[in-house]
Residue, then its C-alpha position, 0 to 999 in steps of 0.5 A: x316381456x315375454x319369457x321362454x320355459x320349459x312347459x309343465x302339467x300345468x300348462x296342458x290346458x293352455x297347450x291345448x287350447x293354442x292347439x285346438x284353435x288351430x285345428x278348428x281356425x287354421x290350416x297349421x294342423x291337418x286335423x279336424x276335431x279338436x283334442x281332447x285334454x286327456x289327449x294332450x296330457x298323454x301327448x305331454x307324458x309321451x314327450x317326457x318319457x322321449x326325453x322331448x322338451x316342450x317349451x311355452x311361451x309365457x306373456x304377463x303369466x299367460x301361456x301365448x305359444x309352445x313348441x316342441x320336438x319329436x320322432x320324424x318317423x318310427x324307424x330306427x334309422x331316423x333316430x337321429x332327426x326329430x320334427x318341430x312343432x310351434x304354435x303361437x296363439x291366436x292374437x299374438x301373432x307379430x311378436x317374436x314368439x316363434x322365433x324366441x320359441x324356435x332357439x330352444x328347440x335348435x339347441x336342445x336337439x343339439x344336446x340330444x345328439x340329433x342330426x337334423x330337424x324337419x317341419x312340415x308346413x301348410x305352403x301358404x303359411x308364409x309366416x311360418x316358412x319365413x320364420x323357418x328360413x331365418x334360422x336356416x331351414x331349407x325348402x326340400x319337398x312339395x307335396x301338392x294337394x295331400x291335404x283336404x280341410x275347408x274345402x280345398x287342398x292343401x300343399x305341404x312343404x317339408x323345411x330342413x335343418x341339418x345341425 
């Protein structure tokens, strides 16, 4: 049975692997090196120091997906809406681990005072934008070829969610 916790040092290393197998096989992360540990440990303390929960996904004790929220963009007058983030882990796709890892993201935005909530998604990542859909996030931008990975362009659409 899969349960859903608050992530901590101890899982770093899990994080990163689901991150970094992302940026190498998937589109989900417009990056193309993968991180190093020191990177997503600092990432982890940043998240602490915001007061921005990550929370894992655990599988028979094994770390199958996290999420988390943070700052839109630096200016002050988006301190009222965050970005979200899930990964699920290569393999345990189908599941309900993004769903069960999104409810704790809407509710701890919820008690944070936040407005609302952005993703910004690789439009041919159905999964993802479906999954966003069901918890009432709305499609509110297009941006047509932004990114380029594997050797083609990549669209991102902007989800929405005003709490």
């Amino acid at each position: 049975m899969v349960q859903v916790r608050l992530a901590t040092d101890n899982d770093i290393q899990a994080i990163l692997d689901i991150y970094n197998d992302a940026i190498l096989h998937t589109t989900a992360v417009y990056d193309y090196a993968p991180h190093s540990f020191d990177m997503r440990k600092q990432w982890f303390e940043t998240k602490k120091q915001q007061h921005f929960p990550v929370f894992v996904a655990e599988d028979n004790n094994e770390v199958a997906g996290f999420s988390s929220i943070g700052p839109f963009r630096a200016w002050a007058a988006y301190k009222f809406t965050v970005e979200n983030a899930i990964y699920v882990k290569a393999g345990q796709q189908g599941k309900g681990i993004g769903s069960l890892l999104m409810q704790p993201l809407i509710a701890a935005s919820k008690e944070l005072g936040m407005h609302t909530i952005v993703a910004g998604i690789d439009a041919d990542n159905g999964i993802s934008l479906k999954l966003h859909k069901r918890f009432g996030f709305e499609e509110v931008a297009h941006f047509k070829q932004v990114g380029w990975k594997f050797d083609k362009w990549l669209d991102l659409k902007f989800m929405q969610l005003i709490l």
